[in-house]
C-alpha positions in Angstrom: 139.3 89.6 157.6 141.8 89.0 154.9 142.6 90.2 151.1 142.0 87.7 148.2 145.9 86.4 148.6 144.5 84.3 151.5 144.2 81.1 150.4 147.6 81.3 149.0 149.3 82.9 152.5 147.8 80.2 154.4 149.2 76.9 151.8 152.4 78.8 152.1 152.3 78.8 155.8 151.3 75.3 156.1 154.4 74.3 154.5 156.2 77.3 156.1 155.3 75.2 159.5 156.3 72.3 158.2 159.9 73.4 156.3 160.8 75.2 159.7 160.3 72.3 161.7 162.0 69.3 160.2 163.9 67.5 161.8 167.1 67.4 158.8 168.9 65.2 161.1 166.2 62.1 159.9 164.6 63.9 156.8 167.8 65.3 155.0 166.6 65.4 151.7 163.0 66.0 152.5 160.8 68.4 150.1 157.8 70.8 151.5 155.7 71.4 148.5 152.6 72.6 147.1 151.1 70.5 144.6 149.1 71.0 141.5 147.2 68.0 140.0 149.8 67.2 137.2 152.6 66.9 139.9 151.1 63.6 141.2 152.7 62.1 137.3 156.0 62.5 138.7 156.0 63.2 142.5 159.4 63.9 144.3 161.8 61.5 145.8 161.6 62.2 149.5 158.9 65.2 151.0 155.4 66.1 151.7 153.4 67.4 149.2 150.5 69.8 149.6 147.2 69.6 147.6 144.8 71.9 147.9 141.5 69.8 146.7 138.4 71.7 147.6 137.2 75.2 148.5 133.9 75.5 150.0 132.0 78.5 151.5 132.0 78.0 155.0 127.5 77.6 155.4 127.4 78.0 158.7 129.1 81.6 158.8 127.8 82.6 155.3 125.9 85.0 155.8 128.1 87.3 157.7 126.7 91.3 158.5 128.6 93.9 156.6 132.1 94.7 157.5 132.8 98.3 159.0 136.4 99.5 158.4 138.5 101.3 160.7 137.4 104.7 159.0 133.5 103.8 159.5 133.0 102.9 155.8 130.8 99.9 155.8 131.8 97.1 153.0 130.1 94.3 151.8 130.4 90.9 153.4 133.4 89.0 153.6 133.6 85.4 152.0 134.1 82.6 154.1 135.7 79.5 153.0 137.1 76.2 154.0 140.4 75.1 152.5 140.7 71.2 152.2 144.2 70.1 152.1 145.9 66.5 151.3 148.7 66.0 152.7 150.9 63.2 151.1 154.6 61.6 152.4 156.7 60.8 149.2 160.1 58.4 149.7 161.3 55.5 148.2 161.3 53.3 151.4 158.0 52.7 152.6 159.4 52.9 156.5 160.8 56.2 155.7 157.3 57.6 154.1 155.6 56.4 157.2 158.1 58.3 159.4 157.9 61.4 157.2 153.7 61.5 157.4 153.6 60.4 161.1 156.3 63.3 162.4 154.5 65.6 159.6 150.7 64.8 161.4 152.4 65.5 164.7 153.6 68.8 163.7 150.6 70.3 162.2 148.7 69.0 165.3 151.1 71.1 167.9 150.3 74.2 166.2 146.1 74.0 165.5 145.8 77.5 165.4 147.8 79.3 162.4 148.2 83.2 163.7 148.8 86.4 161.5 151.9 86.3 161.8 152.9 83.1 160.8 149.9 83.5 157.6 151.4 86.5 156.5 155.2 85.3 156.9 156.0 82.7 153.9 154.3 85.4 150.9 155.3 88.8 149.6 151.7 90.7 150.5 152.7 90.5 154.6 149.4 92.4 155.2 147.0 89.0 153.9 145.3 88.8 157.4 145.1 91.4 159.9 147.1 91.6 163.3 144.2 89.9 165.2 143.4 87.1 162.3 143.9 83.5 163.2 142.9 80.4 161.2 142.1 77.0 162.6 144.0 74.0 160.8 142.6 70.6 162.1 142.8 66.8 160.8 139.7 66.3 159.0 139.4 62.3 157.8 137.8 61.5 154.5 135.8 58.5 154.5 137.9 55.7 152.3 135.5 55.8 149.7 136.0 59.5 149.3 139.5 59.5 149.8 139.9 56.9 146.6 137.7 59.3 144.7 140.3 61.9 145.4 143.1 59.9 143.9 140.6 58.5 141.0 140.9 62.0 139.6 144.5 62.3 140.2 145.3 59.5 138.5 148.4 58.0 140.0 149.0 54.9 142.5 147.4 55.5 146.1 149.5 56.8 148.5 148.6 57.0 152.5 148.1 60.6 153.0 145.6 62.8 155.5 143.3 65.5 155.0 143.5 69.0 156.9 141.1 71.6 156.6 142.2 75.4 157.2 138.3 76.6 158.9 137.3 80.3 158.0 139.3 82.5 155.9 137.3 84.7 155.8 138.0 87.2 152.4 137.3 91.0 152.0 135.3 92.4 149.6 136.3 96.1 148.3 132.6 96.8 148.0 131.7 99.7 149.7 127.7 99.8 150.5 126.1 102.6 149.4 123.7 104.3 151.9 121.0 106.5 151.6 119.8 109.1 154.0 118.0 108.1 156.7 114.3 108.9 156.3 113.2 112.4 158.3 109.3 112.9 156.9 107.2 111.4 154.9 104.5 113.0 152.6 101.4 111.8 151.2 99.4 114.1 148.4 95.8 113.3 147.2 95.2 113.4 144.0 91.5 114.5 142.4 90.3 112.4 139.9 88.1 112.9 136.9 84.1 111.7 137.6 83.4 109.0 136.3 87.0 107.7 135.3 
């Protein structure tokens, strides 16, 4: 399980993927960003941008049994979550923004499975996820009418874009359980009441 830098390793990585893999030969002065809300005002000239949208808990993992360290030491649960992602090609020429997001789709899809070392490789804290962490990036559609509500609260003009979710980072918790002796006897005492009471 990873540390609470998690969801910030893996947007790096995403783009990490992404910045490695261009093709500079057609894409020259292409961008790989991450993207807060206000950026959508005044997007770049030619790149992808990365939103991160939504973080859920993952429900069907949520409650997960305590986590035992290496030393025995038994720690409270780790959080799971889902990180939804919109992906969005930014150029001037339409032809060229449908390249970008179709060679972009393409590339995410060839590597589906994002492992340690690629999670831990674009931030400072290289020890995020553990050797034998991997997270699963897939192409997860909105329906239109949810997409448009995405770009409702951003505010700008639409632009085509798709939707990726990063399954399962699963975060640590520094917790440790306390626990009690195991139970050896048990006693019972009687007790002599007063008559009448």
């Amino acid at each position: 399980m990873a540390s609470y830098h998690a969801i910030a390793a893996t947007s790096q990585a995403i783009l990490g993927v992404l910045t490695a893999g261009c093709p500079r030969s057609e894409f020259l002065k292409a961008e790989f960003k991450l993207y807060h809300a206000s950026d959508f005002d005044k997007p770049m000239e030619e790149g992808i941008s990365l939103f991160l949208y939504r973080v859920a808990v993952n429900t069907t993992l949520r409650n997960l049994p305590p986590r035992v360290a290496p030393d025995g030491g038994r720690y409270r649960s780790s959080l799971p979550l889902d990180l939804h992602y919109l992906l969005t090609a930014w150029a001037s020429d339409p032809d060229q923004q449908q390249r970008l997001l179709g060679w972009s789709m393409r590339a995410l899809e060839d590597v589906p499975i994002l492992p340690s070392g690629v999670l831990n490789h674009y931030i400072d804290k290289h020890d995020t996820f553990r050797p034998e962490e991997a997270l699963e990036l897939i192409c997860d559609p909105l329906s239109i009418q949810d997409l448009i509500g995405v770009w409702d609260k951003l505010r700008p003009r639409y632009q085509t874009s798709a939707t990726y979710v990063a399954r399962m980072v699963a975060i640590d918790s520094d917790v440790k359980l306390v626990e009690a002796e195991l139970v050896q006897a048990r006693g019972f005492r009687m007790r002599k009441t007063e008559e009448g009471a």
